[in-house]
Residue frames as a rotation matrix with the C-alpha (Angstrom) as fourth column:
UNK 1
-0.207 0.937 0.282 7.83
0.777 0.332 -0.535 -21.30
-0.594 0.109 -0.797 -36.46
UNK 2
-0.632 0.134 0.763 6.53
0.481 -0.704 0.522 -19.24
0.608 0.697 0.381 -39.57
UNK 3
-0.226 0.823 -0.521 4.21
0.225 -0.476 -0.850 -16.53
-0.948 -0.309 -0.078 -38.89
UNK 4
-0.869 0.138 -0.475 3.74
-0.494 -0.273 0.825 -16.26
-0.016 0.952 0.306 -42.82
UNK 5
0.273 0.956 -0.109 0.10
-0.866 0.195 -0.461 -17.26
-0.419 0.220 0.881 -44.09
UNK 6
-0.618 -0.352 0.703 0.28
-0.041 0.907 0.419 -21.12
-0.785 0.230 -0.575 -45.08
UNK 7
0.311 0.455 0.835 -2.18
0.814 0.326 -0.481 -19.66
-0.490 0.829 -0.269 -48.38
UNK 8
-0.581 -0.517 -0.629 -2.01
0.162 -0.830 0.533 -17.58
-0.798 0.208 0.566 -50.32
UNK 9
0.339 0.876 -0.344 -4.33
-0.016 -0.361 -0.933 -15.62
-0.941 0.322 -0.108 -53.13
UNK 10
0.035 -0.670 0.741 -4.04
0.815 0.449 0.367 -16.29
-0.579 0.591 0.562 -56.79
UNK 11
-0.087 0.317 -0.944 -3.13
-0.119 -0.945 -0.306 -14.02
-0.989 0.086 0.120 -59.16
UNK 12
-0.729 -0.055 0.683 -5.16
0.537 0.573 0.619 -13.72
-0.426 0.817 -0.388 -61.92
UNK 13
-0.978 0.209 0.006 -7.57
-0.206 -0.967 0.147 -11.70
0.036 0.143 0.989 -63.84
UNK 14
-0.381 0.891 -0.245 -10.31
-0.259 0.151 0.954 -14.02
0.887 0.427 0.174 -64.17
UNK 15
-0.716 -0.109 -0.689 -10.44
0.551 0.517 -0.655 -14.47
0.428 -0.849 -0.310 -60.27
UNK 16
0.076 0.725 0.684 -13.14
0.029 -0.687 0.726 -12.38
0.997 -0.036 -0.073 -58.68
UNK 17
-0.813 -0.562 -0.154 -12.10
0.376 -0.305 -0.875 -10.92
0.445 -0.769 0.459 -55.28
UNK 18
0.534 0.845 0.038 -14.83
0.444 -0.318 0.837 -10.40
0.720 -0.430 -0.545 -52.42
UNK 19
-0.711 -0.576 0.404 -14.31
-0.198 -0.388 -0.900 -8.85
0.675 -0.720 0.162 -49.09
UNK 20
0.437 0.572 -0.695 -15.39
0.495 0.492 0.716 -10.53
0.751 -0.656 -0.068 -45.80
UNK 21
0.323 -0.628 0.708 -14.64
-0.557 -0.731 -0.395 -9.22
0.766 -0.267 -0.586 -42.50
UNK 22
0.116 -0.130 -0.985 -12.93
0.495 0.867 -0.056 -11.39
0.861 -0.481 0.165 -39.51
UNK 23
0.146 -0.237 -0.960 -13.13
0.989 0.017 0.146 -10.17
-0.018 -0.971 0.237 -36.03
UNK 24
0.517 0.216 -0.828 -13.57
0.229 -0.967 -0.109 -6.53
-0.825 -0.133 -0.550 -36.84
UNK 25
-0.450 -0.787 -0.422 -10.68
-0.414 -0.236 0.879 -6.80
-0.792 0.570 -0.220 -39.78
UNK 26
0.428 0.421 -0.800 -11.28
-0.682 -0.431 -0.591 -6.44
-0.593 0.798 0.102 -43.34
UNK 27
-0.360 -0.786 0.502 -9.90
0.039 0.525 0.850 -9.42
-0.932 0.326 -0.159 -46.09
UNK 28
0.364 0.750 -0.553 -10.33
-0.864 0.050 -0.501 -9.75
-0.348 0.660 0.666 -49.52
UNK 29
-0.704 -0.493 0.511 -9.93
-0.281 0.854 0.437 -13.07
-0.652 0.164 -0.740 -50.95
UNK 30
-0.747 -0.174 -0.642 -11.15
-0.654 0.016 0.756 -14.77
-0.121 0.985 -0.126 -53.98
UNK 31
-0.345 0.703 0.622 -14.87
-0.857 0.035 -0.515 -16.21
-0.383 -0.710 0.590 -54.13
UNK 32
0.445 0.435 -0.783 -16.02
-0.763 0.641 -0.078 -19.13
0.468 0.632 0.617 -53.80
UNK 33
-0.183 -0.768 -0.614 -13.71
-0.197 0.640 -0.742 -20.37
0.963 -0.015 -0.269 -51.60
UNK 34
0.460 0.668 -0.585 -14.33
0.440 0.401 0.804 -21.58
0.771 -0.627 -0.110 -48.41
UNK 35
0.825 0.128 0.551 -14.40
-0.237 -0.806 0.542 -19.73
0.513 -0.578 -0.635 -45.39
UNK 36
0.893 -0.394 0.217 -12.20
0.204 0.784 0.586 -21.81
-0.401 -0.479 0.781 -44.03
UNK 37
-0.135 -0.850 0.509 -9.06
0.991 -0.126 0.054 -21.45
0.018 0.511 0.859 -46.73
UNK 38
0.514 -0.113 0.850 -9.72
0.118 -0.973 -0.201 -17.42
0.849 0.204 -0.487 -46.70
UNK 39
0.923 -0.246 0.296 -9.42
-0.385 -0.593 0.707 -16.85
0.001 -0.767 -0.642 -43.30
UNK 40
0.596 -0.711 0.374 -6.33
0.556 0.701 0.447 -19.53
-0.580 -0.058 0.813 -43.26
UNK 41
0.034 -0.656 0.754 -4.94
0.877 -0.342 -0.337 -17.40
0.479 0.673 0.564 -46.28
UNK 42
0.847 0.105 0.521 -5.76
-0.222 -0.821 0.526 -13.66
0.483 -0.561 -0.672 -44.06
UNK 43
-0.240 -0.938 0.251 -3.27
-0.396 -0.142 -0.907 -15.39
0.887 -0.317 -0.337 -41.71
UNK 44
0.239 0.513 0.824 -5.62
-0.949 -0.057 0.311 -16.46
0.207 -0.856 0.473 -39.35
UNK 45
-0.623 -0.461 -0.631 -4.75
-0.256 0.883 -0.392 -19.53
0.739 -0.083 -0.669 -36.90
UNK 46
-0.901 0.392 0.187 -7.14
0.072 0.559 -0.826 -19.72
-0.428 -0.731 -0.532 -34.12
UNK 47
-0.631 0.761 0.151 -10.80
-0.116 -0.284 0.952 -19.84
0.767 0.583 0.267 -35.48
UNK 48
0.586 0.792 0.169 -12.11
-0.334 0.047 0.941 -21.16
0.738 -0.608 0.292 -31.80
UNK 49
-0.455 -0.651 0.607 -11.54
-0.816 0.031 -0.578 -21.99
0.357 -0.758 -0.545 -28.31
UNK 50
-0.792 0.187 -0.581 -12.06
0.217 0.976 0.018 -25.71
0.571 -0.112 -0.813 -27.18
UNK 51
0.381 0.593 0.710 -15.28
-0.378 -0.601 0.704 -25.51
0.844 -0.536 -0.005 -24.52
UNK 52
0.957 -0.154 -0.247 -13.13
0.260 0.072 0.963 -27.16
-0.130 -0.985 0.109 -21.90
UNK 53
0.003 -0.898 -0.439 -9.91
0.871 -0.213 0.443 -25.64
-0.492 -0.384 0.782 -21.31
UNK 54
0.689 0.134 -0.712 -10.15
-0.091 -0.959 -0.268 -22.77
-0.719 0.250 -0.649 -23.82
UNK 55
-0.034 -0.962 0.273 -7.63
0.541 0.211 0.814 -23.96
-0.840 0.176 0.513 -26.00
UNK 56
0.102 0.113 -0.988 -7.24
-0.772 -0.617 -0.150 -22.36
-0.627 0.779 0.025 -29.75
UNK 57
-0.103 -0.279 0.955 -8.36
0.185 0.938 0.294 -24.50
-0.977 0.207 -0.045 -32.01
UNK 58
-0.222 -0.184 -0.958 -7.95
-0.823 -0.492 0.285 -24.15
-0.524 0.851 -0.042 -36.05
UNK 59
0.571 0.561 -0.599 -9.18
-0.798 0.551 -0.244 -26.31
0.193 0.617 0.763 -39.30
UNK 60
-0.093 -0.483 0.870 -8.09
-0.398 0.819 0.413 -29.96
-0.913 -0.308 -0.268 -39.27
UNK 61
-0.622 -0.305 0.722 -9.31
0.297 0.761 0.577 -31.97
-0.725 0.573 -0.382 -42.04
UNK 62
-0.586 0.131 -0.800 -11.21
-0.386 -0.913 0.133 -29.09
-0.713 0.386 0.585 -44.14
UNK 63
-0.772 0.288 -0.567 -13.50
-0.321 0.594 0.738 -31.53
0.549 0.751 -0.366 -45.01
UNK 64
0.092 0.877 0.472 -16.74
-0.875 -0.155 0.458 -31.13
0.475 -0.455 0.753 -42.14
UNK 65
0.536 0.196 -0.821 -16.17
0.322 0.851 0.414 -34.43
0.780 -0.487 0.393 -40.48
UNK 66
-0.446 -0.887 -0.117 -13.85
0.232 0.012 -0.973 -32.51
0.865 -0.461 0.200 -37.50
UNK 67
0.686 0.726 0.056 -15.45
0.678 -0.665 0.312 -29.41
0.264 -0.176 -0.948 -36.28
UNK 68
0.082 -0.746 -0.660 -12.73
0.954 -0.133 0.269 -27.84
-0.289 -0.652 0.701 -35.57
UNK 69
-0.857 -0.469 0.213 -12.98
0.515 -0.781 0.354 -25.14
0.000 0.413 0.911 -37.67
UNK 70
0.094 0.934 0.345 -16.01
0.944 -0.194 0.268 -23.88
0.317 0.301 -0.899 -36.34
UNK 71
-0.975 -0.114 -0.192 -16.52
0.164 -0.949 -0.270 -19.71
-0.151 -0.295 0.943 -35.99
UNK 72
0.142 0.954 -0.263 -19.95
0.424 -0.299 -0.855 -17.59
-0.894 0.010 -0.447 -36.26
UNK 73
-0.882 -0.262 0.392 -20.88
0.459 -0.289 0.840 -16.29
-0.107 0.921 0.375 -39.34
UNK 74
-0.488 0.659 0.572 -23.39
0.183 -0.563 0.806 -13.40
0.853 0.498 0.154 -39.60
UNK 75
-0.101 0.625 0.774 -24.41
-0.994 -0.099 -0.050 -13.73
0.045 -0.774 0.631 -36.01
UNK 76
0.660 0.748 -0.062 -24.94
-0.709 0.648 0.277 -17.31
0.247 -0.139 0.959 -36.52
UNK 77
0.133 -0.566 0.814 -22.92
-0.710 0.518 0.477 -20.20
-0.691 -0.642 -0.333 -34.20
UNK 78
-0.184 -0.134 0.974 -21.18
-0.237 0.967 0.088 -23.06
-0.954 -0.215 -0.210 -34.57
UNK 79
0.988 0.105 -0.110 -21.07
-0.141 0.363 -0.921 -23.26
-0.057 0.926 0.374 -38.41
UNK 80
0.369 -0.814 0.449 -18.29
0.357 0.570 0.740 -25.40
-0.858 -0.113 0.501 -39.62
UNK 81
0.418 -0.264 -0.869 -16.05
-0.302 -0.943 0.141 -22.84
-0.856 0.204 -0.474 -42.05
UNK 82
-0.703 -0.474 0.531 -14.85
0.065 0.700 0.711 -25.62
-0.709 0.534 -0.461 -44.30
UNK 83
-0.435 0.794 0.425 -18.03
0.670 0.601 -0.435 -26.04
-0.601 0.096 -0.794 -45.49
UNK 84
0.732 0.644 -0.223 -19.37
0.391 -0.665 -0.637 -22.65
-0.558 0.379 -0.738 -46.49
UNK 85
-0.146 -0.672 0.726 -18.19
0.980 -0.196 0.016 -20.82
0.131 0.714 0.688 -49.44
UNK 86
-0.534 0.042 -0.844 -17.24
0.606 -0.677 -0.418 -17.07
-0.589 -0.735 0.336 -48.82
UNK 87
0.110 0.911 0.398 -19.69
0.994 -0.103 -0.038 -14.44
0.006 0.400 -0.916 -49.98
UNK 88
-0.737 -0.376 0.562 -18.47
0.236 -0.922 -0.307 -10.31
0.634 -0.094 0.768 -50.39
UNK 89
-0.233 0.538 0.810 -19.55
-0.408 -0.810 0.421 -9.02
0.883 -0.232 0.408 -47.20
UNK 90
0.473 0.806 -0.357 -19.92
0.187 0.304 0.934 -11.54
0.861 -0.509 -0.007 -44.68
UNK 91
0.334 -0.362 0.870 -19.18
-0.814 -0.576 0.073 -11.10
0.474 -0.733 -0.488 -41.21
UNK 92
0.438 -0.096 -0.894 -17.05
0.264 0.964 0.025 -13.87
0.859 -0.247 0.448 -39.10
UNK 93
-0.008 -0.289 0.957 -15.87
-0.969 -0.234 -0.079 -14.31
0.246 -0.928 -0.278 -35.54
UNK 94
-0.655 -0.552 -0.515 -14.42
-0.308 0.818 -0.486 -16.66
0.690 -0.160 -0.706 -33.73
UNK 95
0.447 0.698 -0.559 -16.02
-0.243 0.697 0.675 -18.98
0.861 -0.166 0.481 -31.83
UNK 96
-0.544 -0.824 0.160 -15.49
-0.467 0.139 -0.873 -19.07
0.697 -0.550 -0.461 -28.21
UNK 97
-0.695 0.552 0.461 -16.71
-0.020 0.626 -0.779 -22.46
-0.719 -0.551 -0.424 -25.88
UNK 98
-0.513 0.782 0.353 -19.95
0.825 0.563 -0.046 -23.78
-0.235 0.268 -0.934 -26.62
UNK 99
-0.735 0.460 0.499 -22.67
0.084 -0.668 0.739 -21.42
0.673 0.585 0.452 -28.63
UNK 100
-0.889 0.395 0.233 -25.09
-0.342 -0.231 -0.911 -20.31
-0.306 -0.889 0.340 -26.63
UNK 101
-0.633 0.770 0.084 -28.62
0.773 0.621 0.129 -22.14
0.047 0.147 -0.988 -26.51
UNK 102
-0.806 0.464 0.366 -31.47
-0.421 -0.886 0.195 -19.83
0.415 0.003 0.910 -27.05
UNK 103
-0.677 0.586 0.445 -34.84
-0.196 0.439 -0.877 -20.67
-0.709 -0.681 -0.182 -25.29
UNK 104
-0.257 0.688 -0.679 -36.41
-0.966 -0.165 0.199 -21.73
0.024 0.707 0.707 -28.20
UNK 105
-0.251 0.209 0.945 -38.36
-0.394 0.870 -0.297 -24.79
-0.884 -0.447 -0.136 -28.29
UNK 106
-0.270 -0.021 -0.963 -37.60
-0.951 -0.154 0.270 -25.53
-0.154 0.988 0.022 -32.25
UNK 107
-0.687 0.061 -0.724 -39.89
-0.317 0.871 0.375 -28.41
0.653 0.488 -0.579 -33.44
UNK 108
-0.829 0.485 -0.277 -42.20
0.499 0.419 -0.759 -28.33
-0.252 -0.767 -0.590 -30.55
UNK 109
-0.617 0.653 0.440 -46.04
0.055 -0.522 0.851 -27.35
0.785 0.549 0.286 -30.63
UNK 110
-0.359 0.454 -0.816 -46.72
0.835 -0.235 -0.498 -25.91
-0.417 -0.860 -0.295 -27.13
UNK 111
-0.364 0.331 0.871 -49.20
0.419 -0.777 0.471 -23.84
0.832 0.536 0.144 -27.80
């Protein structure tokens, strides 16, 4: 089994190169691309943990219809990493089990 990165960064001059950070580690990688393919190119393989069993799960079909490749970004759960394009500076973490629910009561008007 490789442990080599299954991406890899192009090289070029007209590429513009951000830096995001994953789990406390620093990456730079080339913007515009989706969280997803950076972290995949960093080396990263688990991006979450199933909410039953804990397993490690990682992108699937890098195209939002899995979830599998969900992680936090900025503090915020459960966003699906495929989807978002990276940005110089954000912060990511893995996703572990179900996001927590906050007591908010979004869309209600209990006053």
């Amino acid at each position: 089994m490789t442990t080599d990165a299954l991406f890899s960064i192009p090289k070029s001059p007209d590429v513009r190169l951000v830096t995001i950070t994953f789990e406390g580690a620093q990456m730079i990688v080339p913007e515009g691309i989706s969280v997803a393919a950076a972290l995949l190119t960093g080396g990263a393989r688990d991006f979450r943990s199933s909410i039953v069993g804990d397993t490690p799960r990682a992108p699937y079909c890098m195209m939002g219809v899995c979830f599998e490749c969900l992680v936090e970004i900025d503090g915020t759960p459960a966003r699906q990493s495929c989807l978002i394009p990276v940005r110089d500076g954000m912060q990511i973490k893995r996703q572990h089990g179900a996001p927590a629910l906050h007591d908010a009561r979004i869309g209600d008007n209990h006053d």
